[in-house]
Structure formats: C-alpha cells, structure tokens
N, C-alpha and C positions, 0 to 999 in steps of 0.2 A: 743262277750261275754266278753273278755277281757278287751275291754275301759268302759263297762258299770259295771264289777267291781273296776274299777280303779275310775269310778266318785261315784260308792256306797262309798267305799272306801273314797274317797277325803270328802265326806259327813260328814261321821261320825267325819271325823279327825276335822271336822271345827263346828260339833257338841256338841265335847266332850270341846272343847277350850269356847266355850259359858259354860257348864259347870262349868268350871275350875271359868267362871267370875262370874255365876250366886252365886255362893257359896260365893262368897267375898259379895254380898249385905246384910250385916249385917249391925245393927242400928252402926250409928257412936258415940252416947255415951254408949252404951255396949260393947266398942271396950279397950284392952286392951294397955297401954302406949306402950309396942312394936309392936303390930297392927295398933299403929297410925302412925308411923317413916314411913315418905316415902322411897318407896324403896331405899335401896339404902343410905348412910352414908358420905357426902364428907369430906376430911380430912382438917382440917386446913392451913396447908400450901397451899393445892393448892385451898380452897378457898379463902385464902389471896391473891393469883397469879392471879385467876380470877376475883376478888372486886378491884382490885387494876386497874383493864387495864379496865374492863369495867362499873363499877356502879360509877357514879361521888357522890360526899358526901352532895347532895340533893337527892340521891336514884333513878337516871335516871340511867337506864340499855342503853348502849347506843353500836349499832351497827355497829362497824365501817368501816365496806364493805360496808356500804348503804348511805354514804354520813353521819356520823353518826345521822342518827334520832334516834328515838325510837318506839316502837311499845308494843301495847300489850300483845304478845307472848315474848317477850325477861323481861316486866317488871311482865308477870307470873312464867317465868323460874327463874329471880332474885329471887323472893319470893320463892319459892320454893329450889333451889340450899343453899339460905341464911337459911331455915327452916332446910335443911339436915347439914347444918356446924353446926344448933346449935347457929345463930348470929344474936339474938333477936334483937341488937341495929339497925346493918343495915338492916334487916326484915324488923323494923317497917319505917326506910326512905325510902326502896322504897314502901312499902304499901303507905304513908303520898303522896309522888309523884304519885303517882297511882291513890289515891282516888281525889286529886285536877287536877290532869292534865288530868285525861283518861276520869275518872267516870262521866264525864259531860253531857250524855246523858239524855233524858226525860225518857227511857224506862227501864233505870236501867242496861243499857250493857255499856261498855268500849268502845271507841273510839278505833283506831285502829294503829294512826298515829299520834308522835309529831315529829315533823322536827326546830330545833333549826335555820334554816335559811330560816324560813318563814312566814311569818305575815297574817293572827296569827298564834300561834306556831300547831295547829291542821289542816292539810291541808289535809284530808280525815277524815271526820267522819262518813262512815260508821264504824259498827266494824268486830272484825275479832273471831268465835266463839270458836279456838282455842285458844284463848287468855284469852279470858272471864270465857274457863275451867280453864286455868291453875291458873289464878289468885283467883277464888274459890275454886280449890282444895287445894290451898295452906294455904290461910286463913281458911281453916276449918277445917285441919290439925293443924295449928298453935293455932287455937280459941283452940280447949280442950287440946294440949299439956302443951300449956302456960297459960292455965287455962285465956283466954283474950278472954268476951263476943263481945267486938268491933269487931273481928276478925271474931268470928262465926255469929253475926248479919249480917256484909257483905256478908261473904259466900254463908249463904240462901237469902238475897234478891237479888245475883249476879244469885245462881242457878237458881231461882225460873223466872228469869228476861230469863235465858236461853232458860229454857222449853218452857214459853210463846212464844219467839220473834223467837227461831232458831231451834225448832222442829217441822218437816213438816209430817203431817198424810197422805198417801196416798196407794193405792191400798193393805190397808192392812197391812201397814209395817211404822213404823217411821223414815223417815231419819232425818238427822243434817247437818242445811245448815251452810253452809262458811260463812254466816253475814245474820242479818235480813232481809237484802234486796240488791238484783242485781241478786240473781240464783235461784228463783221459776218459776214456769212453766207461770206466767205472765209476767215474768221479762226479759226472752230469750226464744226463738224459741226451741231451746236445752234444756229448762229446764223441771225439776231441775236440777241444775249441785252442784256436790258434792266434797270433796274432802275429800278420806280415812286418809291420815295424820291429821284431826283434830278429829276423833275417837282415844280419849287419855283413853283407857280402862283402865287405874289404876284409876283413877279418879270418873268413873260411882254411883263404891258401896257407895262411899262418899255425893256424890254430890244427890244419890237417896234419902241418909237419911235425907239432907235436904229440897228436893222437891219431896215427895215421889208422890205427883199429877202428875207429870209429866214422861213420861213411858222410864227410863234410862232403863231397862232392854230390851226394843224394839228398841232400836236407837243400845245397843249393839249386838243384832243380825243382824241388818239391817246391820251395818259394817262387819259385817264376811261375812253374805253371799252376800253381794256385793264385799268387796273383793276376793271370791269364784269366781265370773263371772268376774273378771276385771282381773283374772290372769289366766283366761283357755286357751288367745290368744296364737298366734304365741311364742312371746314370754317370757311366763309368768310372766309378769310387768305389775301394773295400773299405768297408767298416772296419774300425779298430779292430775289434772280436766278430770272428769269424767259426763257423761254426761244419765240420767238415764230416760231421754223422755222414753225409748220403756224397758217397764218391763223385753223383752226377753235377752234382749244382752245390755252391758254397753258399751259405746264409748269413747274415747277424746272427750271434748267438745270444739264447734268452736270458733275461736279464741287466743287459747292456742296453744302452742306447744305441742305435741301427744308424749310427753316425761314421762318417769318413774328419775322423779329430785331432784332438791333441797328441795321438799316438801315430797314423797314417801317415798326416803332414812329413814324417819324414823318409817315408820308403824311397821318392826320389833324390831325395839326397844319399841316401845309401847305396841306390842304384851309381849316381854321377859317380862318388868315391871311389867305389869299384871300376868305375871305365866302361860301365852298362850302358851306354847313349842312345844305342840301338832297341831298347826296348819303344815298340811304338807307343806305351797307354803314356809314355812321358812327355809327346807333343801332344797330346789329348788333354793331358792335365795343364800343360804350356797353356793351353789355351783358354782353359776356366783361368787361367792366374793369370792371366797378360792383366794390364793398365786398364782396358778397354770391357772386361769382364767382369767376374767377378772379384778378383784376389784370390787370396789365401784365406780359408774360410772353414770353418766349421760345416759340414752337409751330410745332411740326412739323405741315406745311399738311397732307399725306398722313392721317397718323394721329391728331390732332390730340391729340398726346401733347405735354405740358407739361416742357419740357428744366431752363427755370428762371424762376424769380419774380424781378422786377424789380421791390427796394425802397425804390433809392434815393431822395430828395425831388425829382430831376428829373425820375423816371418814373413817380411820382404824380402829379406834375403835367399828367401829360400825360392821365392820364384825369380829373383834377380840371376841366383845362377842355373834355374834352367834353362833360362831366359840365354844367358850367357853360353853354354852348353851347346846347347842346339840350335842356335841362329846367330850366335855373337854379338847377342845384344848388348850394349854398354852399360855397365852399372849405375844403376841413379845415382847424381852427386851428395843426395841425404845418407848414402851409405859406407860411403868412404871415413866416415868419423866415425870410431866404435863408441856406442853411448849405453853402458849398459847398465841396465834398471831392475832385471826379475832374471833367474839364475837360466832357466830354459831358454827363452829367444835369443838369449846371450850367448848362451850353449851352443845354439844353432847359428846363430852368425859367426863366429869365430869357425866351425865345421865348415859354414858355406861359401867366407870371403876367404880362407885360407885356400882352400880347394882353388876358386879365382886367380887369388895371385898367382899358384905354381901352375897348373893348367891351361889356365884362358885369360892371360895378363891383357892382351891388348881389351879386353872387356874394360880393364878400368882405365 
C-alpha cells in the first residue's frame, strides 16, 4: 500500500511541474520586457571573463576540451549567455557565425559540428536538437527585446524547422529526437533513443508561440514522464541515452555507456530554469550531491558505481543551486568568484549562478 502511495504520490509531483510549464505558454509578443529576460542576468565582468576565453571575435564559441571545435549547443549557449549580459554587439557575431557556418542545411536545422582542423570545416552534418533549441530560443528572445525582426524571422523558421525534422508522434505521445536522423525506430534496433538533457523546458512557451503547429506542450510532457520511468531504477539516474523501444520500461541504449553524465548532469538545471521545483527525483538527486555524499559525479545507472567526481567550479554549481533551490542553502564562498578554465563547467556556472542571483539572492 505504501509503494503504491509513494508512486501516486511521485505522480502528481511530476504532474504539477508540467503545470508549473503549462502556464508559462503564453503568446511571446503579449509577453512583458521582464517576462522576456531569460532566466537568469549574467553580470558583466564575468561575461567579459567568459567572452574573452571562449568566443573568438568572429563569434565562434569554441570548446576547448574538445580539441577546440565548435558545435551548436555551445554557439546557442553563446547567444544566449551574450542576450543575458545584455552584449548586443557580440550577440549579433556569433549569431552572423552561426547563420554562415552552422545554418547550412536544406532542412533549415543547424549542423552540429565545426572542427577548425578539418577540411572542410563541417565534419558531421547531422544536427544536434539541443542545439537548434537553444539557438531559437535565443534569437526569439533577442528578436522582441531588441526589437530586431532578423532575429525573430530566424527563430520561427529554426523552430518551425524543429517540429517538422525532430518531433516523433508515437504511441500516443511526442518525443524529441537528438537529431533528425540516426535514433528512430528505423534507424536502430533500440530505437527511438532519446536523450532527457535536450528537453530545455524554459524554452518550450517561447518556441510554441512561434510554431504553435507543432505540439511543444506534448514533447514537454513526454519529458517528465519519461524522466518519471528513467529514474524509478536501482539508482534513481537516467542515462544520458535512453532507449524507448518498449513503452513499459526505459533503458540505456546500446552502444553508449549505461552512465547518468556529462549530458544528464544538466536536466536539474533545466528543470530549476523553467520554475520545476516540485519535481520530486530533484531532492533525491539533492541528496547524492549534498557535501556529505557523493557530489556531482559521473554514475553508472545499472550499478550505481561512481566512474568519476566532478570538481570543477561549474559542476558545483550546479548542485550549489539545487541546493539553493529547495532548501536555501547558502552558496559556498569558493563560488562567488567566476574562475573559468574549460568552456562547459563555465557554461554551466554562468546558467546556474545567474539563475541564483535573480531567483534565490538571499543564497549568496
């Protein structure tokens, strides 16, 4: 009786959090100049500190753990991180690099992959769908801020380009695939295979008002309650890739490592952004990442064996503000100085201490 109030229970909580997003899909030009400010404010200086290491002055966002290439989740984050400083000039250079270097597809998606040591400089063109949000949600933010049609033109033919290419109808339910093509149920044995980190729920109400043809408010259910089954296992973590062949139970998908990682790590933070609090698996996760735990950590979902500890200042951050979030935990004093070293953790501090300051000030 007890476990079967505990998943009633578990229900609603991931009921009310759909909720919580359903209410933000309001029209984006009915939207008030503070309802358009992405979450979230980065401050000058430490935008200077992050523009400076990572966006070169062509407006390549460039990652420099990865051999520095570039990709289009780091030149949607640029736009984005650049729209919350408020730094219209560098905005419009990486948008300008963006639209010449990424946008090259027939289908109107972003490529995925520039690599400055390979001829030609595009050496994967599939795309990548988290990439495709962010750089939409960014420019369609920026189009009615900055009052710049270019901006919001892009946006709906980016979103609209989305729905079409990376929204899969099936048993009832919409998922959101990882790129147009490699994880349909034609594509692998396994498929679909999905990945929860490219459900960027702040993003949705925006991106609906652009392409209201296409069913954002179903793709964001789809994510909750697939995250719902992807965290009932052994040890309440979804694997990056996730594997949704069998409607009843989610898996690892084969070929990946059966790891909760570098991709996962950020689902609660997308969650916070959006104003999701109320999902319960986020004080479960609070609690592997408290001080007294494990951290922030690489885990194998299966066995829930600890691969590696994640200690950089970005992925403290990230338990810092759930930390902050759900209990009002004060910010460690090591994170109040942005110190930033490698483009990702950097990425994600800047996401997770902006969020802090507008939000939950009294944390720092």
């Amino acid at each position: 009786m007890m476990s079967l109030l505990h998943a009633s229970f578990r229900r609603l909580r991931f009921a009310s959090a759909f909720l919580v997003l359903a209410a933000a899909m309001q029209p984006l030009h009915g939207a008030t100049i503070e309802q358009l400010r992405m979450t979230g404010t980065v401050s000058s200086s430490d935008w200077e500190a992050y523009r400076s290491r990572f966006v070169e002055d062509n407006g390549r966002v460039v990652d420099n753990a990865n051999g520095n290439i570039s990709h289009s989740e780091g030149q949607g984050y640029g736009l984005l991180l650049a729209y919350a400083a408020g730094d219209r000039r560098t905005f419009e250079k990486i948008w300008t690099f963006t639209l010449t270097e990424f946008l090259i597809r027939d289908d109107g998606l972003s490529v995925w992959k520039w690599d400055p040591s390979a001829r030609p400089r595009v050496s994967d063109p599939n795309n990548a769908t988290d990439g495709d949000i962010l750089i939409a949600y960014a420019l369609a933010k920026a189009g009615v801020l900055w009052n710049e049609p270019r901006y919001t033109a892009a946006a709906q033919k980016l979103a609209k380009a989305i729905g079409k290419n990376a929204f899969l109808r099936t048993s009832g339910s919409t998922l959101l695939l990882p790129a147009s093509s490699g994880f349909g149920e034609d594509d692998r044995t396994d498929g679909p295979v999905i990945n929860l980190s490219y459900w960027i729920f702040e993003a949705f109400p925006t991106l609906a008002a652009l392409a209201p043809e296409y069913d954002w408010a179903g793709v964001a259910r789809s994510g909750l309650s697939l995250l719902r089954q992807a965290t009932s296992g052994r040890t309440n973590l979804p694997a990056d890739w996730i594997s949704v062949r069998s409607r009843l139970q989610t898996q690892p998908a084969e070929g990946f490592p059966p790891e909760f990682g570098y991709n996962s790590l950020r689902i609660p933070l997308y969650l916070l952004r959006a104003g999701m609090t109320n999902v319960e698996w986020l004080r479960t996760l609070n609690q592997r990442w408290s001080a007294n735990n494990e951290g922030v950590a690489v885990v194998n979902v299966l066995t829930g064996a600890v691969r590696e500890r994640l200690t950089d200042q970005g992925y403290v951050a990230l338990s810092a503000v759930l930390s902050c979030a759900l209990d009002g935990t004060p910010v460690p004093q090591a994170l109040k100085e942005f110190k930033p070293q490698l483009y990702y953790p950097s990425t994600l501090y800047l996401l997770s201490m902006s969020l802090i300051g507008e939000k939950y000030p009294q944390c720092l």
